[in-house]
C-alpha positions as CSV (number, residue, x, y, z in Angstrom):
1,X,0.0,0.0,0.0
2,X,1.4,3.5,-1.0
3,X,1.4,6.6,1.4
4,X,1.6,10.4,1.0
5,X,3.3,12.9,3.4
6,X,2.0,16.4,3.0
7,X,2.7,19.0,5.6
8,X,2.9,22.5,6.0
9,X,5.5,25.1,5.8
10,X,6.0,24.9,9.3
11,X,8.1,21.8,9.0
12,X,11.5,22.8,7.9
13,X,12.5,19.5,6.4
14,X,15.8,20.2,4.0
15,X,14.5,19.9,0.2
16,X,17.2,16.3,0.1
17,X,14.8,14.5,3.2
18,X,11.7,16.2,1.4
19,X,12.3,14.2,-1.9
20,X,13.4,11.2,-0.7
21,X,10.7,11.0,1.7
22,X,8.2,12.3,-1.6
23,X,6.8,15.1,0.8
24,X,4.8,17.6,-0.5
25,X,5.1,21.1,0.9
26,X,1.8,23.9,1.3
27,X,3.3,27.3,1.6
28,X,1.9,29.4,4.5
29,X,2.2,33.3,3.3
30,X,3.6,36.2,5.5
31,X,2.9,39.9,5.1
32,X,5.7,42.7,6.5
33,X,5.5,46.4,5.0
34,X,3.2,45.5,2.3
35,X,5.3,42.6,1.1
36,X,3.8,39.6,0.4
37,X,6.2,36.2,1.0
38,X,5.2,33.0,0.4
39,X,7.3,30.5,1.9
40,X,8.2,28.1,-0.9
41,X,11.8,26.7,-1.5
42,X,12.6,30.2,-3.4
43,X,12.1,32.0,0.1
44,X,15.2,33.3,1.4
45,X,15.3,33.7,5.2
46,X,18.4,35.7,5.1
47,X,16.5,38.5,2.9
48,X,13.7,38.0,4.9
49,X,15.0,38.3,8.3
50,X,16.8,41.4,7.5
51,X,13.5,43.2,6.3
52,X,11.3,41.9,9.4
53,X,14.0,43.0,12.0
54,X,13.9,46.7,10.0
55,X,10.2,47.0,10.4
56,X,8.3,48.3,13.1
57,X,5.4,46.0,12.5
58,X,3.9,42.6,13.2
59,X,4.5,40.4,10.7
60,X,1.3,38.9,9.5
61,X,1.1,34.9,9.0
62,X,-1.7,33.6,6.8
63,X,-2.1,29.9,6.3
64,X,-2.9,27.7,3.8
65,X,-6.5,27.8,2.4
66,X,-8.4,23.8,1.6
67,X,-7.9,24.0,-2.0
68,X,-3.7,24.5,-1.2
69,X,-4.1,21.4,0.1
70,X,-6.3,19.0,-1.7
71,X,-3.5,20.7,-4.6
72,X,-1.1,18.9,-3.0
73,X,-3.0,15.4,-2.2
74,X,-2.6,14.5,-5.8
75,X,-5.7,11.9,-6.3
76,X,-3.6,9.4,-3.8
77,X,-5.3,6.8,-2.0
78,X,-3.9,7.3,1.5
79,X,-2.7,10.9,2.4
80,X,-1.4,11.8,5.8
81,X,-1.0,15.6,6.8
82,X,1.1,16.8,9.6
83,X,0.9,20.5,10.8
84,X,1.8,23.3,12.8
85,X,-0.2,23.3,16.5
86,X,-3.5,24.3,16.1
87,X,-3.1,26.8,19.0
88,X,-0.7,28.7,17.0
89,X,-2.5,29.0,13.7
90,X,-5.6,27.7,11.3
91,X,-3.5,25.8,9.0
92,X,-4.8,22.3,10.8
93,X,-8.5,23.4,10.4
94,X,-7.7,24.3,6.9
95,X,-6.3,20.9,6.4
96,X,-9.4,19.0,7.9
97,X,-11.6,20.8,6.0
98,X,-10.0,19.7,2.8
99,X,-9.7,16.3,4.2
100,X,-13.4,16.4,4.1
101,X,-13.9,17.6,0.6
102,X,-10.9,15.2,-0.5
103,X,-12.9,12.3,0.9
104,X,-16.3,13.0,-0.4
105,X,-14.9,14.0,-4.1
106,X,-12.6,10.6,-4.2
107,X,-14.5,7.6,-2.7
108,X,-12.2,5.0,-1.2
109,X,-9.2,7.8,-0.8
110,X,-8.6,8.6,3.4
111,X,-6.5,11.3,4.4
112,X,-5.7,11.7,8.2
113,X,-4.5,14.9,9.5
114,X,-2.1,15.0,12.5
115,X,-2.2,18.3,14.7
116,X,1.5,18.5,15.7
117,X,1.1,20.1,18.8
118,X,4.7,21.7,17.9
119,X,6.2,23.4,14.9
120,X,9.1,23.9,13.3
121,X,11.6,20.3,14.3
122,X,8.8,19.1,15.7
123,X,7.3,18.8,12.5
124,X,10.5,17.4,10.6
125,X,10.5,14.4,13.8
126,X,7.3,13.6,13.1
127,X,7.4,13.4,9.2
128,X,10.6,11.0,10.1
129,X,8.3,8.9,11.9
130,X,5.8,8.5,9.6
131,X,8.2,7.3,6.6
132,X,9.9,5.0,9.2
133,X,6.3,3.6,9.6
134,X,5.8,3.5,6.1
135,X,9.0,1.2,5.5
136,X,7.4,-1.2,8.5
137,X,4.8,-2.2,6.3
138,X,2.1,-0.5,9.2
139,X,-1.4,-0.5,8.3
140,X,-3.1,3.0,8.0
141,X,-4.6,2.3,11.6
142,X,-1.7,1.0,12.9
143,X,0.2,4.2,11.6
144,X,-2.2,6.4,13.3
145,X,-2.4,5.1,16.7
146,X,1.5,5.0,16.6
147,X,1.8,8.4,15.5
148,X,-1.1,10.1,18.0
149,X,1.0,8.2,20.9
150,X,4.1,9.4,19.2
151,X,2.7,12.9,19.2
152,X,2.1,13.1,22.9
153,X,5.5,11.7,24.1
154,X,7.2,14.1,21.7
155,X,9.2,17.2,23.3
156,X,9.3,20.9,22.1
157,X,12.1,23.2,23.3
158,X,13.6,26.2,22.0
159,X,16.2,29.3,22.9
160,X,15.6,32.8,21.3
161,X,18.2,34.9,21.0
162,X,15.6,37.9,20.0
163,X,12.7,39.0,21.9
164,X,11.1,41.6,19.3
165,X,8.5,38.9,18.2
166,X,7.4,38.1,21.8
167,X,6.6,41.9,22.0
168,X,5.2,42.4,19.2
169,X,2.5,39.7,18.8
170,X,2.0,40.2,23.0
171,X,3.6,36.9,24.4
172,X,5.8,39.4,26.6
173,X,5.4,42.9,27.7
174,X,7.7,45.9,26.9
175,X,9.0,46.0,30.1
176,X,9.6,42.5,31.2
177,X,11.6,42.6,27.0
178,X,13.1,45.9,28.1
179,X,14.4,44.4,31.6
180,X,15.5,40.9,29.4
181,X,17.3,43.0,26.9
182,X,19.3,45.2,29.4
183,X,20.5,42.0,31.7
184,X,20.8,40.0,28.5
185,X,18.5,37.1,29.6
186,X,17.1,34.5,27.3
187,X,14.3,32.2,27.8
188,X,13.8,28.8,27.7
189,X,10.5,27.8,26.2
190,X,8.6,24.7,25.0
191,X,5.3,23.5,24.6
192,X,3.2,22.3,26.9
193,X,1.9,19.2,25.6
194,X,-1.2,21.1,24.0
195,X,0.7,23.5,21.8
196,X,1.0,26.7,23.6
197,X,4.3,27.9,24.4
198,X,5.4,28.2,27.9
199,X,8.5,29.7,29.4
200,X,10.5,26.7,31.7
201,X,13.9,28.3,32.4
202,X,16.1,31.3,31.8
203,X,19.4,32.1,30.9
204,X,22.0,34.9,31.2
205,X,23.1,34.7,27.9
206,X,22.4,32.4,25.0
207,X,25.3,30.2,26.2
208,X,23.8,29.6,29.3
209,X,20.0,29.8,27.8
210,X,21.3,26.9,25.8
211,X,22.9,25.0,28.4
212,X,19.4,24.9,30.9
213,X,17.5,23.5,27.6
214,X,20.3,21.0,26.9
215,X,19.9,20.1,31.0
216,X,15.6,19.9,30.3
217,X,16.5,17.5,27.9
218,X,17.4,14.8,31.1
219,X,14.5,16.5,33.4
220,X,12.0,14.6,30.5
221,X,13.2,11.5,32.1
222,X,13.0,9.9,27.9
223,X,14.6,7.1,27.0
224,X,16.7,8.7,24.3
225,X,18.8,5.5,23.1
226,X,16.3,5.1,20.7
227,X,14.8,8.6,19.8
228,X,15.8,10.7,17.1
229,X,16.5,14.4,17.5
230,X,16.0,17.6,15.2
231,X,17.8,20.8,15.7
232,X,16.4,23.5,13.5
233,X,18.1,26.8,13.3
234,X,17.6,30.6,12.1
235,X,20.8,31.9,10.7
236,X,23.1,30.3,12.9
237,X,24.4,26.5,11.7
238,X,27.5,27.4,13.8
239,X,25.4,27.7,17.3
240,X,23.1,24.4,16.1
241,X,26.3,22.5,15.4
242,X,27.9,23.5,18.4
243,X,24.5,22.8,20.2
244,X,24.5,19.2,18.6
245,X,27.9,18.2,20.0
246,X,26.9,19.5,23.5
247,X,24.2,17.3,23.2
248,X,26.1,14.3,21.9
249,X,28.5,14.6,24.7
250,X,25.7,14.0,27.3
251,X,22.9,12.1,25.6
252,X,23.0,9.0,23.5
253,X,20.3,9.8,20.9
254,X,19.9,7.3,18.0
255,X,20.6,10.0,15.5
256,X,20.6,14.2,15.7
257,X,19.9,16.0,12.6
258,X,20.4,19.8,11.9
259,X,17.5,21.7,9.7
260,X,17.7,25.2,8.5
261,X,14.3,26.8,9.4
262,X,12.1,27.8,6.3
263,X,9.6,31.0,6.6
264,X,7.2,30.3,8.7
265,X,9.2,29.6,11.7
266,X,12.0,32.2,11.4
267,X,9.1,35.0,11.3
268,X,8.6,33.5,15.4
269,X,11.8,32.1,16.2
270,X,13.5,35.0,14.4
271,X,17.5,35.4,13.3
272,X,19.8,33.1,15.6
273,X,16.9,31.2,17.1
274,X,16.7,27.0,17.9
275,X,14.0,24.9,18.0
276,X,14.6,21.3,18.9
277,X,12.5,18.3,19.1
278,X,13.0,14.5,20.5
């Protein structure tokens, strides 16, 4: 039986794991100054970056609309979706709904849509899990009830080195940023399970921002011998590679891959920020 991965520009899978996993990518679009980005493989974060960090504004995310991604289905039989949380944006309500149109147009055809309850290398962990299903002969049900257990074991955490975003979309006030910014203290953050971002730790410094996440990894108590890990990064390979040999050093993981983040999640992680996911 043949499967379909489809997911959203949320997950920053590099364009090598896309095609030989045949993922197909909906764009989400962003809006800064008038300009209208749509974060495709021509999107340059660099360009990007530079003109959000100029800008006095909030950047405006819009997500993908039902048609976008019955587009990408393709008349397969058996489609699975994965996308950004649900609390963060309408791209998994988008996908549902042309799940249900897909369905009713193309008898037989299923499509299941997984809400990630992440982003970003959350995203790219779970597409990795599905194709690893795939190559286990699962069946569809059997895929699904490992990935929905899969999604609620998973682990979100990430370091910003920027706290303009926070501000700007209201996740932190102007003076708790301003007081941040002046003693130079980063946060720790993940998800909570449900994906909404809470703050677990701080750091003085992105050093030691980084080291407290690197220490949360151990206060999950997961049995990491077997667990793949993503590290997704804006602008900064040096900081994730750096990042992945700290984390080699103290944690056995089965495998730790490094991702460039796309659009999407550099617009909310923004320049030098890391996501990871185990």
């Amino acid at each position: 039986m043949s499967y379909k991965i489809v997911v959203d520009s949320s997950c920053d899978i590099p364009r090598e794991m896309k095609e030989n996993m045949g993922i197909e990518i909906v764009p989400l679009t962003i809006e800064i100054e008038g300009n209208r980005y749509i974060d495709n493989d021509s999107f340059s974060v660099t360009d990007f970056v530079k003109d959000m960090n100029n800008s006095q504004h909030v950047p405006k995310t819009s997500c993908p609309s039902p048609a976008d991604f019955i587009d990408k289905f393709k008349k397969e039989d058996n489609v699975f979706v994965i996308t950004l949380s649900s609390k963060l944006s309408g791209s998994y309500n988008s996908a549902v709904i042309a799940k249900d149109i897909y369905e009713d147009e193309n008898n037989g055809s299923k499509v299941h849509v997984f809400d990630s309850f992440s982003a970003s290398a959350g995203e790219v962990l779970l597409a990795l899990k599905l194709d690893s299903l795939f190559k286990l002969d699962k069946t569809y049900a059997q895929i699904i009830s490992a990935m929905e257990n899969f999604i609620l074991n998973m682990k979100t955490l990430f370091v910003l080195d920027k706290l303009d975003n926070l501000v700007k979309t209201g996740r932190m006030s102007h003076v708790k940023a301003a007081i941040a910014n002046v003693l130079n203290i980063k946060p720790v953050l993940s998800s909570n399970g449900s994906g909404e971002i809470i703050m677990i730790n701080k750091g003085r410094g992105i050093n030691k921002a980084l080291g407290k996440m690197i220490a949360a990894i151990g206060d999950t108590k997961a049995n990491v011998e077997e667990k793949l890990l993503v590290i997704a990064h804006c602008n900064c390979i040096n900081r994730a590679t750096k990042l992945k040999e700290d984390i080699s050093k103290k944690y056995n993981f089965k495998e730790i891959f490094i991702v460039e983040m796309r659009g999407l999640s550099s617009t909310y992680a923004n320049d030098k920020g890391i996501v990871i996911a185990f």
